[in-house]
N, C-alpha and C positions, 0 to 999 in steps of 0.2 A: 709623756702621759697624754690619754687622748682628753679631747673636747666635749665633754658629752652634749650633744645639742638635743631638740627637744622630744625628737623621734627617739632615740636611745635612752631618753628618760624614760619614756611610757612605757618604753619596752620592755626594758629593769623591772618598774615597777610592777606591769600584768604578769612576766614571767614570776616573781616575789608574792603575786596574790594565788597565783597557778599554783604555786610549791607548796605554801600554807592551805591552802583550799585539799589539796591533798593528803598532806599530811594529817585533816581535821579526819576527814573521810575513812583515812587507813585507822583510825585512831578509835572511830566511831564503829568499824568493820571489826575492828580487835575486839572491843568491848563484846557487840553483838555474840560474837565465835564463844569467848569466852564464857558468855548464858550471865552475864550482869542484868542486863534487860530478857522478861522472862516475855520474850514475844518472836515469835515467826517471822523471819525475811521475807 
C-alpha cells in the first residue's frame, strides 16, 4: 500500500471537489433542459 504523503493528499482531495463540483453543474444543466426553472440560459 502506498504512503500517501501530503501532495497526494491535496490532490485526492481538489480532484474529489472537481468531481462533485461537476456533478452539481450537470445536475443543475439537467434541471435547466428540462424547463424546471422557467428562465433562459
Amino acid at each position: 500500500m502506498m504512503i500517501p504523503d501530503k501532495k497526494t493528499k491535496k490532490k485526492n482531495i481538489l480532484t474529489a471537489l472537481t468531481i462533485i463540483a461537476f456533478m452539481i453543474f450537470l445536475f443543475v444543466f439537467t434541471l435547466y433542459n428540462v424547463g424546471v426553472f422557467d428562465r433562459q440560459i
